[in-house]
C-alpha positions in Angstrom: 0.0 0.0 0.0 1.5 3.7 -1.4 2.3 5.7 1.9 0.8 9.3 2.6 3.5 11.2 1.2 3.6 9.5 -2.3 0.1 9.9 -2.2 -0.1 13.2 -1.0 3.0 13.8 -4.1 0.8 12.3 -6.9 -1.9 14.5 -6.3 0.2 17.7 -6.6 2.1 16.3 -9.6 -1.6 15.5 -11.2 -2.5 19.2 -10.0 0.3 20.4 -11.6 -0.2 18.6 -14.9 -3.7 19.7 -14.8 -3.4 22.9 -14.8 -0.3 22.7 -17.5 -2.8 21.3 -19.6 -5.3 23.9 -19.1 -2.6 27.1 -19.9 -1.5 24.6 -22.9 -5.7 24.2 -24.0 -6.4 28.3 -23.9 -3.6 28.8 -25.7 -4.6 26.2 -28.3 -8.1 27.9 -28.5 -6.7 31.2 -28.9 -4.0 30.2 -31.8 -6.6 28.3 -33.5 -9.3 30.6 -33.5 -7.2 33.1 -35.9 -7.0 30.3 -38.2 -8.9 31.7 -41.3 -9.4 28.6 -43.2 -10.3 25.4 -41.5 -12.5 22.0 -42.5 -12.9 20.6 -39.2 -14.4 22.4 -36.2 -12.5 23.7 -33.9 -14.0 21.9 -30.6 -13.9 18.7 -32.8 -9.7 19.4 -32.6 -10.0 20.6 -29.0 -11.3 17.4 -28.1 -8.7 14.9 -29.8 -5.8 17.2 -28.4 -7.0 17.0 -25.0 -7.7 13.7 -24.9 -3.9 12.6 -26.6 -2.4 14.8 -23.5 -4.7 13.6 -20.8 -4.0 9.7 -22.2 0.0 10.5 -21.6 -0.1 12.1 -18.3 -3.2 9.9 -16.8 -1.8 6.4 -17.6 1.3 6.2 -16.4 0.4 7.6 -13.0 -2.2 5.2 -12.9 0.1 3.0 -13.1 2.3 4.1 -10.4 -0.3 5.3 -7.8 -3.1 2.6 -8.4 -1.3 -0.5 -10.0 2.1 0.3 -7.8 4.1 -0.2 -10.6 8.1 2.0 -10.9 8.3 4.9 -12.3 10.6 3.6 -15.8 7.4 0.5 -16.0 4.7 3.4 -15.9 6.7 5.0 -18.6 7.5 1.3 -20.9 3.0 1.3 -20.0 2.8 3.5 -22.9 4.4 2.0 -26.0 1.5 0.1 -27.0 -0.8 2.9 -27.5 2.6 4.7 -29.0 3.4 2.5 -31.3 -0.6 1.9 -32.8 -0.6 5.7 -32.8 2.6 5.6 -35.3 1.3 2.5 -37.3 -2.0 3.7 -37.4 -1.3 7.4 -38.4 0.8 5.8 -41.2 -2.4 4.0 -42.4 -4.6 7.3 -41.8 -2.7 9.2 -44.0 -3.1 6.8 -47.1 -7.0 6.7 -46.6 -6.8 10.2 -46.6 -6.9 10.1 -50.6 -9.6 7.6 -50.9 -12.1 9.1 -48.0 -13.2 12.0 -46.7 -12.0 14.3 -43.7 -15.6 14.0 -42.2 -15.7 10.2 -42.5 -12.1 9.6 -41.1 -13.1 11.9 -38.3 -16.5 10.5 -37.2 -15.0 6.9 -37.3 -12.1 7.8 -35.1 -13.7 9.7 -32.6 -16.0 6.8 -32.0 -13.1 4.8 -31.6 -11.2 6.9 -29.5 -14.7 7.3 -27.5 -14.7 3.4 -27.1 -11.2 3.6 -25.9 -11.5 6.5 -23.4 -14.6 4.8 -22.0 -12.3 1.1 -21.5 -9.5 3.3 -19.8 -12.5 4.9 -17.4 -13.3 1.4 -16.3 -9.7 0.2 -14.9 -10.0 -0.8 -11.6 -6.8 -1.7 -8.9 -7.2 -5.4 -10.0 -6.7 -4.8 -13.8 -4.2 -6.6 -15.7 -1.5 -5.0 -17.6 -2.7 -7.0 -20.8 -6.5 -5.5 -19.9 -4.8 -1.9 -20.1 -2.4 -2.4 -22.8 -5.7 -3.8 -25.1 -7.5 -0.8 -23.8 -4.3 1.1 -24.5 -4.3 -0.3 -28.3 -8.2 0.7 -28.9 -7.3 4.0 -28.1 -4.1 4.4 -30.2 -5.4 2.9 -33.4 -8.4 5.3 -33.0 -6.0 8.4 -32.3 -3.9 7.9 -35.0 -5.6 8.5 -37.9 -6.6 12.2 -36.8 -2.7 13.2 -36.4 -2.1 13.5 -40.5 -6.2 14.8 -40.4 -5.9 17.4 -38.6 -2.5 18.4 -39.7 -3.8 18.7 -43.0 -7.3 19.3 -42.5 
């Protein structure tokens, strides 16, 4: 069982990245609401970029305050959902010539949906092939709208 202080020091460190990610998010609005020209809403890319960031900083302290895990393990928790991310990005930006934005879009943010909800349900008894499945659902959903909304 975690003592008091590591406890008490996981909460700052997730107030800490909170509020990071909120100074990071207005400044995101603000730099994207000059954008003149854009094909995909801009709470529809709000939502994807907060959800990539809140996916890297959540699961690996999960890992380490819940699952009790080290530090360098919470961080190796990650490469399944990095490395769908890069193979599925790959494969986004091909079906980018054959489909639309709009189509690419709504599929992926059901499946990122999907995999947000999985992540929401990991409990202190979960297995680390249970979170790295979970982990994979959400990757191979969030790939596809990095080339999207570079280009889009």
């Amino acid at each position: 069982m975690p003592s008091a202080d590591s406890v008490a020091d996981s909460i700052v460190a997730s107030g800490v990245l909170n509020s990071w990610e909120a100074w990071y998010t207005k400044l995101f609005w603000k730099s994207k609401a000059l954008s003149k020209r854009s094909s995909i809403p801009l709470k529809f890319r709000a939502i994807s970029f907060i959800s990539l960031f809140v996916s890297f900083t959540s699961i690996p302290l999960l890992a380490q305050v819940v699952l009790g895990v080290s530090p360098s393990i919470a961080g190796y928790i990650l490469t399944p959902m990095m490395l769908a991310i890069v193979i599925s990005s790959t494969i986004g930006g091909f079906l980018l010539n054959h489909f639309s934005f709009k189509s690419i879009a709504i599929f992926s943010m059901s499946g990122m949906s999907l995999g947000l909800l999985l992540m929401s349900r990991i409990g202190v008894h979960a297995s680390s092939l249970e979170i790295a499945a979970y982990m994979i659902i959400l990757g191979l959903s969030l790939g596809p709208l990095m080339p999207l909304l570079t280009l889009a």
